[in-house]
N, C-alpha and C positions, 0 to 999 in steps of 0.2 A: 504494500500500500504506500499510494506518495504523500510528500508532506501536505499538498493540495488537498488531497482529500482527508487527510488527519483534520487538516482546518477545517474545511465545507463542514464533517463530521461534527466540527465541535461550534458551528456558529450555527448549527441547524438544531440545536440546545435551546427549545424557547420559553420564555415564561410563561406562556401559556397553552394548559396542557392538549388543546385539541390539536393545537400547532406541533406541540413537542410529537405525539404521534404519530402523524401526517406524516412529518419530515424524517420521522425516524425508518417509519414504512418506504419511502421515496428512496432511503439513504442504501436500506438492506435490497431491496430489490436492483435499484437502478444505477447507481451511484459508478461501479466496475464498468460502464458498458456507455455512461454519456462520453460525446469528444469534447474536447476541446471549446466549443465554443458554448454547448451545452454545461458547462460547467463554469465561464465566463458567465452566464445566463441565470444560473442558479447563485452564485456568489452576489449578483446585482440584486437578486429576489430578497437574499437574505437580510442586505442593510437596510431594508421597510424594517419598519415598526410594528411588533406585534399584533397592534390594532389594526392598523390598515391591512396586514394581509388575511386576519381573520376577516375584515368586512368584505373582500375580495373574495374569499372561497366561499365563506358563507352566508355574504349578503346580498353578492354580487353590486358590490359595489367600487367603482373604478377607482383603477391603481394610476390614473393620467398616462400610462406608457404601454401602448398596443403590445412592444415586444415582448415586457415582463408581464404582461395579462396573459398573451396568447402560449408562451412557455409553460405558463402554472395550470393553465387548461388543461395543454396537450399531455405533461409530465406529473405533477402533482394532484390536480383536483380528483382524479379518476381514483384516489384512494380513501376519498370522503365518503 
């Protein structure tokens, strides 16, 4: 495992716990097999705020930026 993903791993640590799951599921599942720029992708998801991306998965409500919405669709929501 590289140091990249030791960090992703450990910024996917969230205070709250519906998130903490989510991302934990996302992390054992997918995590070995995103490239490069999916993982660019996910690192940018991760510096939102707790809040905002819980209103985002579960309220549907907008994150301002099509790329980080349409990533968390296609990669993370499907584990909600």
């Amino acid at each position: 495992m590289s140091i990249r993903h030791n960090q992703i791993k450990w910024q996917c640590r969230r205070g709250l716990r519906e998130l903490d799951l989510l991302f934990r599921k996302v992390i054992i599942e997918q995590l070995d097999s995103f490239e490069n720029h999916e993982l660019d992708l996910l690192e940018q998801v991760l510096k939102y705020e707790d809040q905002a991306l819980f209103d985002f998965i579960f309220k549907e409500e907008s994150l301002g930026d099509f790329d980080h919405e349409k990533f968390i669709l296609e990669k993370i929501k499907n584990y909600v």
